[in-house]
C-alpha positions, 0 to 999 in steps of 0.5 A: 364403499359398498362394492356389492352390484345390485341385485338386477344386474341381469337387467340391461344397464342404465347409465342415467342411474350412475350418478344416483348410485355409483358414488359413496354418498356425498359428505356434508363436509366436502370442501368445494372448488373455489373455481365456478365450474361454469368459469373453467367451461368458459374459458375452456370455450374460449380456448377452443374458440380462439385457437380455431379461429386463429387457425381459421384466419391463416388458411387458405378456404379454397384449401378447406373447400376442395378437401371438402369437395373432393372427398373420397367417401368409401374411404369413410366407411373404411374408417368406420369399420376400423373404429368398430374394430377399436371397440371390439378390441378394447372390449377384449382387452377389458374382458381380460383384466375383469376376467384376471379379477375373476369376474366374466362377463360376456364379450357381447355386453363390454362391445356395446359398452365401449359403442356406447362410451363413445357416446357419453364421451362426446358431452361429458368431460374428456374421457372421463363420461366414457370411462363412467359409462363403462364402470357403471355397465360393469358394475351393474353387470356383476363386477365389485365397484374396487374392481370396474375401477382398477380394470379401467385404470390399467387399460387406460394406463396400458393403452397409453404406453402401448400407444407411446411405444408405437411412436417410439419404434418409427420415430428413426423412420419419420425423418422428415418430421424429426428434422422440422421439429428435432425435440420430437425425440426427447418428448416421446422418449420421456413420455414413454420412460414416464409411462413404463415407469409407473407401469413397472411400479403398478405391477412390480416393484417391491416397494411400490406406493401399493405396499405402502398403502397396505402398511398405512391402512392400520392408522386410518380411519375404519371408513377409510380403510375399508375402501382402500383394501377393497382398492389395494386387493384389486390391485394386487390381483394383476401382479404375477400375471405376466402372461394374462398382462402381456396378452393385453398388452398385445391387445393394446398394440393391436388396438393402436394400430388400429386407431392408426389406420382409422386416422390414414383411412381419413388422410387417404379420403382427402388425399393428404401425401402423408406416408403411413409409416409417419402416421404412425409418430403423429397420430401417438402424438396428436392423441396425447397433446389432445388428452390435455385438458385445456380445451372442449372435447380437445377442440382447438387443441385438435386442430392445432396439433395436425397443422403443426405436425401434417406441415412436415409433409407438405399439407397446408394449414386448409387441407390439415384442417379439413382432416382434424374436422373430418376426424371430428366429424367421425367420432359424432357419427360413432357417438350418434350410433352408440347413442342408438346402442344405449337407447336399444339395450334398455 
């Protein structure tokens, strides 16, 4: 793998090149999935559809209608200005683990990736285009394409423990969550024992899969060696660095509450009688089950898991609808601004 960026990485990054580029070329003796990719899409379709229909069909439409009718629009463009807020955090955060790589790039330039990763987000599989677009804006903006790689790879993993961490302190305080579904305990709490486990082994642990690889590097082929130090060496860069990975782990704290109160903004625009503190279990939950992916852009999956958990608090099947909608709503109204973004900058 050549991890060299290109010499224009001055220029305004490109996303469509991505797939001419970023890859090693493809092997004549790759083996394919046996499954169409145009079969998992339609059963993925059919999920999304027969979950929202079902839910469709056991709601009351005058639930959904006067959530509708009665929103409280300045509401939104609170949650507006916390989803940008979001994306000025998570370009932080990224900022600090390129920067622990000893790559620098501009605060500026992560920002409008992040905006514009919501939009490539929303028709490319789960959040792997979002994940794509940024690799490829910071490759294209100096860093070597081992290190865009594990930078992304430790801010999802570090976002997803901050995340489950979250839900874990005020789980003791959404009793009437615990009390309709008393398992909810046992699935954070091993969430969260999976999640620092593979954290404490990223970063820690002496005889972690990290050191393995280097020992097995020896009896590969050179190819194939090449790539995995170029990996393995990324990796390695942020064991050590506790007090640059505990200000990005502040930052993902930061960033889920962030998320969090986006998500109250909406429930406050519709009046849902949701208390914060319970937001702060379900929202962690919800983001969790919805990065299964069994379902389109979590369709279904979304609306499914709010009738479920929002039930504890007295919201009917209609108004917990309304929510998931008008959550959904929110991200392809950000996705359309990113998608100016990315149309501005080249």
């Amino acid at each position: 793998m050549n991890d060299t960026p290109p010499a224009t990485s001055s220029a305004a990054p490109r996303v469509h090149a991505a797939r001419a580029t970023v890859g090693d070329r493809p092997s004549t003796t790759r083996q394919h999935s046996s499954t169409p990719p145009w079969l998992k899409l339609a059963v993925r379709a059919i999920i999304s559809l027969a979950l929202v229909g079902w839910m469709v069909s056991h709601a009351a439409l005058d639930d959904i209608r006067a959530a509708f009718t009665g929103v409280a629009w300045p509401w939104f463009a609170i949650a507006l200005g916390f989803q940008f807020g979001g994306s000025f955090l998570t370009a932080w955060r990224w900022r600090l683990l390129l920067e622990t790589q000893a790559v620098r790039l501009p605060q500026r330039l992560l920002f409008q990736s992040c905006i514009v990763a919501i939009f490539f987000k929303q028709f490319l599989p789960a959040t792997v285009g979002g994940d794509a677009s940024r690799f490829y804006d910071a490759w294209r903006a100096g860093a070597g394409k081992s290190v865009a790689a594990i930078a992304l790879v430790v801010d999802r993993l570090l976002g997803l423990l901050a995340l489950v961490l979250v839900a874990v302190v005020m789980l003791p305080f959404a009793t009437q969550l615990t009390r309709q579904y008393p398992a909810l305990y046992a699935w954070v709490l091993l969430a969260a024992a999976a999640l620092a486990g593979t954290t404490w082994t990223f970063f820690a642990c002496e005889g972690s899969v990290i050191h393995r690889v280097t020992a097995w590097l020896t009896l590969m082929p050179a190819a194939l060696q090449r790539k995995l130090a170029a990996t393995t060496e990324a990796v390695k860069a942020y064991r050590g660095r506790n007090r640059q990975l505990a200000r990005v782990m502040l930052l993902s704290l930061a960033l889920q509450v962030d998320v969090i109160l986006f998500y109250w903004a909406i429930a406050q625009a519709i009046g849902l009688p949701v208390p914060l503190h319970a937001l702060f279990v379900i929202v962690p939950v919800a983001i969790v089950v919805m990065l299964v992916p069994v379902s389109i852009n979590a369709i279904g999956v979304r609306e499914a898991v709010f009738v479920l958990l929002l039930a504890a608090y007295g919201v009917s099947t209609g108004q917990a609808l309304a929510f998931a909608w008008l959550e959904y709503g929110m991200f392809l109204l950000y996705g359309l601004i990113g998608g100016g973004v990315y149309l501005l900058r080249r």
